[in-house]
N, C-alpha and C positions, 0 to 999 in steps of 0.2 A: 439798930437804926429804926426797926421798926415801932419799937416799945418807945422809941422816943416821940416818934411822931403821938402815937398813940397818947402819950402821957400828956402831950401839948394842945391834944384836941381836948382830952377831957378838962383840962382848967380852963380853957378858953370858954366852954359849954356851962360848966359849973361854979366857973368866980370870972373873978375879972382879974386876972392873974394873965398877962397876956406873956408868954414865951418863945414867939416865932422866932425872934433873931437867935437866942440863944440853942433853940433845938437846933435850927437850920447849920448853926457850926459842931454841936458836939454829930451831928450827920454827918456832915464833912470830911468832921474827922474818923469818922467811922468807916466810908467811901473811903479815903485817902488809905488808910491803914487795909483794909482789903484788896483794897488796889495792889501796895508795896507786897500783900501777904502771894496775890496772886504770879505777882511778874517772877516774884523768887523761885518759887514752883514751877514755873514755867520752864526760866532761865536756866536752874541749876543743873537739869539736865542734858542741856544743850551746852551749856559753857564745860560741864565733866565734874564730876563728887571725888571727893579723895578717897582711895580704901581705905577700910576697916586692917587695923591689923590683925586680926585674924583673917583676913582674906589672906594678905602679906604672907604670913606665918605657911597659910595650907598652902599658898602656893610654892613656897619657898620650898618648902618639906618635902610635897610632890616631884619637884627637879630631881632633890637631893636623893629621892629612894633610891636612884643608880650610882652601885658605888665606884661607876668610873667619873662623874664627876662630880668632882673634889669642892667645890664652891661658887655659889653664886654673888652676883654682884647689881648694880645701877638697874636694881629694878622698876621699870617707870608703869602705871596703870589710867590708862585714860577711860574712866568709867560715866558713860553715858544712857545707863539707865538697862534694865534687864534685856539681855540679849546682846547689849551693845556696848562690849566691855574687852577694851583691845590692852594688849600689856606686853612689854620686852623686856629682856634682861640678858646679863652678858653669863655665863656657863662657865666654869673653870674645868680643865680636863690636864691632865698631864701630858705635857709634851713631844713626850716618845712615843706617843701613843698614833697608830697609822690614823691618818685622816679619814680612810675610808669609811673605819669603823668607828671613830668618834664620831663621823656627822650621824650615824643610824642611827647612835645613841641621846646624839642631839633631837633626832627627827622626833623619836620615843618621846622623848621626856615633852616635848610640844604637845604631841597628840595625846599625851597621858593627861597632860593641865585642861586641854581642851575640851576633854570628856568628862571630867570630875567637877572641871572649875565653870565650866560654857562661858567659857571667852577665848577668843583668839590673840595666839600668843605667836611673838618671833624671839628666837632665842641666837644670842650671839654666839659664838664657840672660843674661847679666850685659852691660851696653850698656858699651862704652867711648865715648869724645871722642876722635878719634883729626884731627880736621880743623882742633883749634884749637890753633893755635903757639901762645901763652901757655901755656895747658892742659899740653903736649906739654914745653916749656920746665921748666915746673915739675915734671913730673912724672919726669921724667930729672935733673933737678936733685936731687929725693928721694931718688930710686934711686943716685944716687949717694952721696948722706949716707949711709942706711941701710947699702948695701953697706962706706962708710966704717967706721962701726960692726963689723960682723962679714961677712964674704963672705957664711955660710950663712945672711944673713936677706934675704927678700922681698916687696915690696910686692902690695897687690894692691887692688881697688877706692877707690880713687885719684878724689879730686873735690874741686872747690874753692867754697869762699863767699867772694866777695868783698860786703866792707864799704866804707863812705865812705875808713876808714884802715887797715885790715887785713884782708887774706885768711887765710880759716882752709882751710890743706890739711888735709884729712878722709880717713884711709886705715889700713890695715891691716897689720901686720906681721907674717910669719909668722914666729916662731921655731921652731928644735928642741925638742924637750924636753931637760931636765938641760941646756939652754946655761948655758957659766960668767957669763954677765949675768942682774941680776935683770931682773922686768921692767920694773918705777919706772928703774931703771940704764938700760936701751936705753932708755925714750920719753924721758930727761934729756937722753940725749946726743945723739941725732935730735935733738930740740925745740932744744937749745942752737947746735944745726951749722946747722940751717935760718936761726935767727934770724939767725946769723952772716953767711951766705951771702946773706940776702932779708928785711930787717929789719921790710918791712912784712907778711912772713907767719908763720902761725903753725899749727904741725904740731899735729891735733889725732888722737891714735893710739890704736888700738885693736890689741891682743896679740894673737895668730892662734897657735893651738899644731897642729904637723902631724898629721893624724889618722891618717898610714901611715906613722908614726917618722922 
C-alpha cells in the first residue's frame, strides 16, 4: 500500500499522469485483504484448529501403550492454540475386567497424554465382551461386512440382543466425512450382507462421523 502511494506521488510530481482515484482503490484493496488476513488470525484460535493427524496418531498410540485397553474410539480435540488444547475419547477395556482397576488404568493412560501431549484429556471407559465366542464370532463377522462395504469404515461399541428368533447386533459405524456412500446406502448394504451371512440377525446401526477428519 505503501509503494503505491509512493508511485502516485511520483507521477503526479513528474508528468501529468494523475492516479489518485485509481491508487486510493487498489489501497483499499490492500486495507481490505489485511483486514480479512488479520480477523482470520485472530478468530482461528478462538473458534478451535482442527488436529494434525499425527497429533491424532501420537495420541492414539499413547492410550493404546496399555495392553489392557483393547481400543480407542470418538476421539474429539478442541485445539485453541498452545497450552490450550483439551481432547476426549471413549477407551475400550474388556468387560470382565474389575472396575477398580480399569479406572487406574484409565487414570494412567490420561496422565501419560497429559505429560507427553500438554493437553488436557477426559477419557471415557467403554466395557468390551471380550470372553464370549458367540459375541467375538459375531462381531468379527461385522467387521468383516463393514470392511466389505468400504476399507475406511469402523465399527465400534458392538453388542448383541438376542430374541426367542432373532438377534439384533447393535453397533456403530464410523464413516469419513464427504464418503461417496450415503448413509441409508452403507446401513442397506451392512443390514443386507449380514442378513445374508446370519439370517437369524439383524444389524441394527447407528452413523459415527470422525470428529478429527
Amino acid at each position: 500500500a505503501t509503494s503505491v502511494v509512493l508511485i502516485g506521488v511520483l507521477l503526479t510530481l513528474f508528468s501529468d499522469i494523475n492516479i489518485d482515484g485509481i491508487a486510493g482503490v487498489v489501497v483499499a484493496v490492500f486495507v481490505i485483504l489485511a483486514g480479512f488476513g488479520a480477523a482470520k488470525d485472530t478468530l482461528q484460535p478462538l473458534l478451535g484448529q482442527p488436529p494434525t493427524k499425527e497429533f491424532v496418531q501420537e495420541l492414539e498410540n499413547i492410550v493404546l501403550q496399555d495392553k489392557h485397553i483393547i481400543g480407542v474410539h470418538d476421539l474429539i480435540v478442541h485445539n485453541y492454540g498452545p497450552g490450550r488444547v483439551y481432547a476426549s475419547l471413549h477407551a475400550e477395556v474388556p468387560a470382565n475386567m474389575d472396575m477398580m482397576e480399569a479406572h487406574d488404568y484409565i487414570d494412567m493412560a490420561e496422565r501419560r497424554v497429559e505429560k507427553r501431549m500438554k493437553c488436557f484429556i477426559s477419557i471415557h471407559m467403554d466395557p468390551v465382551v471380550t470372553d464370549d465366542e458367540v459375541i467375538n464370532h459375531l462381531r468379527n463377522m461385522t467387521t468383516e461386512v463393514v470392511k466389505s462395504v468400504g476399507e475406511e469404515l469402523d465399527i465400534h461399541d458392538f453388542r448383541t440382543v438376542k430374541g426367542p428368533y432373532i438377534t439384533n447386533l447393535i453397533f456403530d459405524v464410523l464413516v469419513p466425512y464427504n464418503y461417496h456412500l450415503s448413509d441409508d446406502e452403507i446401513k442397506k448394504q451392512i443390514q443386507k450382507k449380514i442378513t445374508e451371512k446370519q439370517r437369524e440377525c439383524r444389524a441394527v446401526i447407528k452413523i459415527d462421523k470422525s470428529y478429527t477428519g
